[in-house]
C-alpha positions as CSV (number, residue, x, y, z in Angstrom):
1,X,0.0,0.0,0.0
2,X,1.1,3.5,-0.5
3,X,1.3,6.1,2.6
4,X,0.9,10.0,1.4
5,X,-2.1,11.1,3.8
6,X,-1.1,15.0,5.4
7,X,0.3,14.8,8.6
8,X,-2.1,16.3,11.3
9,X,0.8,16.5,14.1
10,X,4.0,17.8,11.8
11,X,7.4,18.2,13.7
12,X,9.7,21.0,14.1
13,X,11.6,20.4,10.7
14,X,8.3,20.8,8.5
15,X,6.7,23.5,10.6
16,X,10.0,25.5,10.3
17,X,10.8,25.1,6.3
18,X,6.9,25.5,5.5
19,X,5.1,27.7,7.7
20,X,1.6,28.1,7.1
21,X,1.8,29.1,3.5
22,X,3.6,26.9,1.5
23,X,3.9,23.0,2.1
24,X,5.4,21.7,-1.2
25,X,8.2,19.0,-1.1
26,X,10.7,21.7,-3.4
27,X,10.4,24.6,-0.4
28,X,11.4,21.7,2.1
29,X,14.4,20.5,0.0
30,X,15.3,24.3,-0.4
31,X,15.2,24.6,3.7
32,X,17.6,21.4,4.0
33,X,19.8,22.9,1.4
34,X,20.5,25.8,3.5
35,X,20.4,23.9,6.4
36,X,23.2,21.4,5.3
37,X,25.2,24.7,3.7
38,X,25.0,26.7,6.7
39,X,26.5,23.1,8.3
40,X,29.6,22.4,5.7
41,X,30.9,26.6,6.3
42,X,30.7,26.2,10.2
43,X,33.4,26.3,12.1
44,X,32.4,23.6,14.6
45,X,34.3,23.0,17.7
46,X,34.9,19.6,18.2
47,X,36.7,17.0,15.8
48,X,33.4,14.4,15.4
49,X,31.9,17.1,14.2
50,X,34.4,18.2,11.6
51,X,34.6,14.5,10.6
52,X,30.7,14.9,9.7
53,X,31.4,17.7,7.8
54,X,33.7,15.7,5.7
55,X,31.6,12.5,5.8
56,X,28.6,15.0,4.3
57,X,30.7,15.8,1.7
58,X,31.3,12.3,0.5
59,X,27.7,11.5,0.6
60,X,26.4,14.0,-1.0
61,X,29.1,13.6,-3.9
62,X,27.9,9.8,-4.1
63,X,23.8,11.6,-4.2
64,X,25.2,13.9,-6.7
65,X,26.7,11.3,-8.7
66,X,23.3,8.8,-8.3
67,X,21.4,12.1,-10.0
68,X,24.1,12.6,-12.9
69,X,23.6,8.9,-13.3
70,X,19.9,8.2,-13.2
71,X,16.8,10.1,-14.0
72,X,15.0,10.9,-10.6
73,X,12.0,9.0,-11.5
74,X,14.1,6.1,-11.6
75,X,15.5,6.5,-8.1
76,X,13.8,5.5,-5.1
77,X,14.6,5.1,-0.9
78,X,14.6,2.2,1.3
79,X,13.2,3.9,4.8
80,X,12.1,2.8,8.1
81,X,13.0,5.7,10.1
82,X,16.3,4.5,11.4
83,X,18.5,7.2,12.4
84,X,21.0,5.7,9.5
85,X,18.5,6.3,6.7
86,X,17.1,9.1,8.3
87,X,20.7,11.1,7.5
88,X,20.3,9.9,4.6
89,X,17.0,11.5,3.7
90,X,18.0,14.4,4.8
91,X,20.9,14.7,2.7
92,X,18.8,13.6,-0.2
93,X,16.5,15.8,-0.1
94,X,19.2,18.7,0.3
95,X,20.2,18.3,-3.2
96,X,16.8,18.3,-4.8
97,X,15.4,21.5,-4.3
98,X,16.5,23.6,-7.9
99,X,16.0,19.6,-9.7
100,X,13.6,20.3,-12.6
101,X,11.4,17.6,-12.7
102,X,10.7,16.9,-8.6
103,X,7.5,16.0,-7.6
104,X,4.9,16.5,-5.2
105,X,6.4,13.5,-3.3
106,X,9.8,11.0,-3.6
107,X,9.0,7.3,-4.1
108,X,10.4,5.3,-0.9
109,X,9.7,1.1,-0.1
110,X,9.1,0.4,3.8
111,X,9.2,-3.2,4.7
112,X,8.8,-3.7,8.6
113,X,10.0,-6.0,10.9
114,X,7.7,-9.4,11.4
115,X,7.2,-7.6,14.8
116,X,7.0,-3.9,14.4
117,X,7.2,-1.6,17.4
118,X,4.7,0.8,17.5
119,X,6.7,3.8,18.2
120,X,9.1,2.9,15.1
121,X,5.7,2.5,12.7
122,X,4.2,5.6,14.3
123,X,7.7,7.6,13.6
124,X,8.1,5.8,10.3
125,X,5.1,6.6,8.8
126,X,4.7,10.4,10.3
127,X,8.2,11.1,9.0
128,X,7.8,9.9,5.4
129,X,4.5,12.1,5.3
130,X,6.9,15.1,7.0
131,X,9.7,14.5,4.2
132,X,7.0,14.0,1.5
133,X,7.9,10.3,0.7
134,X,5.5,8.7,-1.1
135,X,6.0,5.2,1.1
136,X,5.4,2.1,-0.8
137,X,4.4,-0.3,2.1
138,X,5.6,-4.4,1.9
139,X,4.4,-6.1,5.3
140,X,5.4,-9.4,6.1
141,X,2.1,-10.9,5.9
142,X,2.5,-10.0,2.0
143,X,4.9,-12.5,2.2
144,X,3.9,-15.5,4.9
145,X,6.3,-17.9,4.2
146,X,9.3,-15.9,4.8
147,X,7.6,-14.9,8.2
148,X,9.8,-16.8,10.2
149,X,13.1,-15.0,9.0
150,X,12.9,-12.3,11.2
151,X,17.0,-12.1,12.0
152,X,17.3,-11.3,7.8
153,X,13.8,-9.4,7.7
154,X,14.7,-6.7,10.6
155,X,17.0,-3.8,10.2
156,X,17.2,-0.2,10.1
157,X,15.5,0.1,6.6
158,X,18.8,-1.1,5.0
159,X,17.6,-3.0,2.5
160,X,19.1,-5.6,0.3
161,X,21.8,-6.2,2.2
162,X,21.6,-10.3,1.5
163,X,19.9,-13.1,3.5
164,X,16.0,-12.6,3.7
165,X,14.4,-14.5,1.3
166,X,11.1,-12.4,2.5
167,X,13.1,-8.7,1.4
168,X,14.1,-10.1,-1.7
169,X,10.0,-10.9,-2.4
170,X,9.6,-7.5,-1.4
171,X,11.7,-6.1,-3.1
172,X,10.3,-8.1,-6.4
173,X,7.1,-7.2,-5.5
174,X,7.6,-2.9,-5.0
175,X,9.9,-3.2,-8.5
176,X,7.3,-5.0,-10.3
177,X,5.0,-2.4,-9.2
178,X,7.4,0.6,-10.0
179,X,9.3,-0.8,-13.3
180,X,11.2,2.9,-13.9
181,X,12.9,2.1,-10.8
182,X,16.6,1.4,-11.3
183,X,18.4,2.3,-8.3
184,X,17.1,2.7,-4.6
185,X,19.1,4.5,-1.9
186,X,20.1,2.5,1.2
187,X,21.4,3.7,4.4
188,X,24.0,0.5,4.9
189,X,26.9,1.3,6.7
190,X,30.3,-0.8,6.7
191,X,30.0,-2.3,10.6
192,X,26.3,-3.5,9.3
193,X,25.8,-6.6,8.5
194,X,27.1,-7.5,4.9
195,X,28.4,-3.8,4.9
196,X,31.8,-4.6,4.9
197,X,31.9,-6.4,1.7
198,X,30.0,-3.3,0.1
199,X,32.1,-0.7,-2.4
200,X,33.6,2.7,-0.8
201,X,32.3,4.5,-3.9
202,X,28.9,4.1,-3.1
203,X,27.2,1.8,-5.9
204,X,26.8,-2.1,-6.1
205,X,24.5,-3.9,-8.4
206,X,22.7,-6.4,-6.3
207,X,23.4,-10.2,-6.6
208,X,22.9,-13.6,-5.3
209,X,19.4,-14.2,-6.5
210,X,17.8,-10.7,-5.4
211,X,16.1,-8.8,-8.1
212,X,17.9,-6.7,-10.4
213,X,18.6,-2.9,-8.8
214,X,21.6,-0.5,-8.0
215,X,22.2,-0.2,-4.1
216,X,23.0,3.1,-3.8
217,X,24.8,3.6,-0.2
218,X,25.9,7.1,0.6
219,X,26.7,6.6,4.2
220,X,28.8,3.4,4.2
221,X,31.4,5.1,5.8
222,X,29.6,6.8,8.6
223,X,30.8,5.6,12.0
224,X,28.0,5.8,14.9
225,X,29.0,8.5,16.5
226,X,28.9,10.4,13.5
227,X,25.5,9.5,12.6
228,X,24.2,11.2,15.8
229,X,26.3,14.1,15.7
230,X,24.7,15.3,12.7
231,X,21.2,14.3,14.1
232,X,21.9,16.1,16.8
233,X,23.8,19.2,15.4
234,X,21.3,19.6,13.1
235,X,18.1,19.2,15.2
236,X,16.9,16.0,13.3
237,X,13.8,14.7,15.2
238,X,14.4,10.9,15.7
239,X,12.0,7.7,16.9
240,X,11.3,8.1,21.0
241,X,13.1,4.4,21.1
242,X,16.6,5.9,20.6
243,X,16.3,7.8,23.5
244,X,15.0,4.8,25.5
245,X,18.6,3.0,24.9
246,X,18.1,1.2,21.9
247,X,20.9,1.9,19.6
248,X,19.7,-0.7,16.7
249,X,16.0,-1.1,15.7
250,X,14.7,-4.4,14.5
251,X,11.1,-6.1,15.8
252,X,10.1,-6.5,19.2
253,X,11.3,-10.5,19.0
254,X,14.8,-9.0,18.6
255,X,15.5,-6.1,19.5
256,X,16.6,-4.5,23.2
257,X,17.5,-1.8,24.9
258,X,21.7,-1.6,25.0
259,X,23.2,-3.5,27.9
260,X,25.9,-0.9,27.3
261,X,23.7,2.0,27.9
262,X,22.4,0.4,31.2
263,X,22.6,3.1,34.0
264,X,24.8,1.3,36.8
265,X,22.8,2.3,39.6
266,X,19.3,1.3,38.3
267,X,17.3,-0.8,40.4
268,X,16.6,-4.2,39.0
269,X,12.3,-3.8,39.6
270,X,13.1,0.0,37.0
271,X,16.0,-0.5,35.4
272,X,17.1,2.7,33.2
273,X,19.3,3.2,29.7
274,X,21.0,6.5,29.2
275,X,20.0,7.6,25.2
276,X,21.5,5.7,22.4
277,X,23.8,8.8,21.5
278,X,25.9,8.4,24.5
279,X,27.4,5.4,23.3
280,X,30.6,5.5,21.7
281,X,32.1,2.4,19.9
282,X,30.7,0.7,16.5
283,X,31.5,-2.4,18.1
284,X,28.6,-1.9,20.7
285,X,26.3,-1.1,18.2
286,X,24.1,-3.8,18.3
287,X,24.7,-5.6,21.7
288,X,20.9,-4.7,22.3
289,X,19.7,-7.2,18.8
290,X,19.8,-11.3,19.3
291,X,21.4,-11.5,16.2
């Protein structure tokens, strides 16, 4: 199914770059261009943050290049509100705002988790109506028999990352549906899984039986830390969970807060996370997923 309803409870980044007056997809790109301009010619004052401002450059040279490659109806987004995929978007959608031919809204797949959190479904879908995607929706129960592979299934809207005989049907499925599209974005990074064996310039054709598409993966390089830095800096709203101690969002048969993040002095009947941006090491990433 497809998700473009309006948003009756918009966040700060849409009520800031539209006002009352004008709520097209082109005057929210143009606010994120500035945004992510204003961001590059800062002088910031701590060294993570200067490494974002050269990791933003390499993404959005690998965006650039995706644009100079392909036609932007042929281009679509892999997004489940993960705060990987979320800097992603935003990045995107800085580059788009003088394109010619950009529409009303951006064509983006969303397969969930077997067992969705609410929160991430509620943030998921509220975001993609904020950011204009026009959210192409594959639910496991599209897909039944594949509804035991919830290890390969769950992720941060990566997508096509290998395993997962359910996101390769999906995958099928949303390109049979939308035959222009030739290349989706994916917010992959090198300590994900399969992420290491991913190219540094960005593009990989996918393989191994999964339909025919360009992986395009402008933030393969980011480390964590970076990721919410920039999130942060830039005032990005994320999903509640983050802030709860989860560091790595998969289904609710998976996924748990970060032992790491544990506060030491919780008591065992309340025990309490600090926020998944105080953790430091890619390593630690996803002590809080069974897999």
């Amino acid at each position: 199914m497809t998700e473009t309803a309006p948003d009756p409870h918009p966040t700060a980044i849409s009520q800031i770059a539209n006002g009352d007056n004008d709520d097209s997809l082109r005057s929210l790109c143009a606010y994120l261009h500035i945004r992510i301009a204003t961001f590059l010619q800062e002088d910031v004052g701590t060294e993570t943050l200067r490494a974002v401002q050269q990791q933003t450059r390499k993404s959005l040279a690998i965006i650039e290049e995706a644009l100079d490659r392909y036609p932007l109806a042929s281009l679509s987004l892999s997004y489940n509100g993960g705060k990987d995929c979320l800097v992603l978007l935003i990045l995107y959608l800085s580059l788009l705002s003088t394109h010619p031919s950009l529409p009303s809204a951006l064509p983006a797949i969303y397969i969930p988790p077997t067992h969705p959190f609410d929160s991430v479904t509620s943030f998921t879908l509220s975001s993609a109506r904020e950011y204009r995607l026009q959210l192409d929706i594959h639910s496991p129960d599209e897909h039944p028999h594949a509804a035991g592979e919830g290890k390969e299934r769950s992720g941060e809207g990566k997508g096509a990352r290998g395993g997962g005989g359910g996101m390769k049907e999906a995958f099928a499925t949303y390109l049979a549906k939308n035959p222009k599209v030739e290349a989706i974005f994916v917010g992959t990074r090198r300590t994900d899984p399969h992420g290491e064996k991913l190219s540094a310039g960005g593009f990989d054709m996918t393989d191994g039986g999964w339909p025919r598409f360009m992986r395009v993966h402008p933030v393969i390089e980011w480390h964590y830390s970076e990721v919410w830095a920039f999130l942060r800096h830039l005032k990005i709203p994320y999903c509640e969970l983050y802030d709860q101690g989860y560091t790595s969002l998969g289904g609710t048969n998976d996924t748990h807060p970060n032992p790491a993040l544990r506060v030491p002095e919780s008591d065992e009947a309340e025990v309490k996370y600090r926020p998944a941006y105080e953790l430091e090491k890619d390593r630690e990433e996803r002590l809080g997923r069974d897999w």
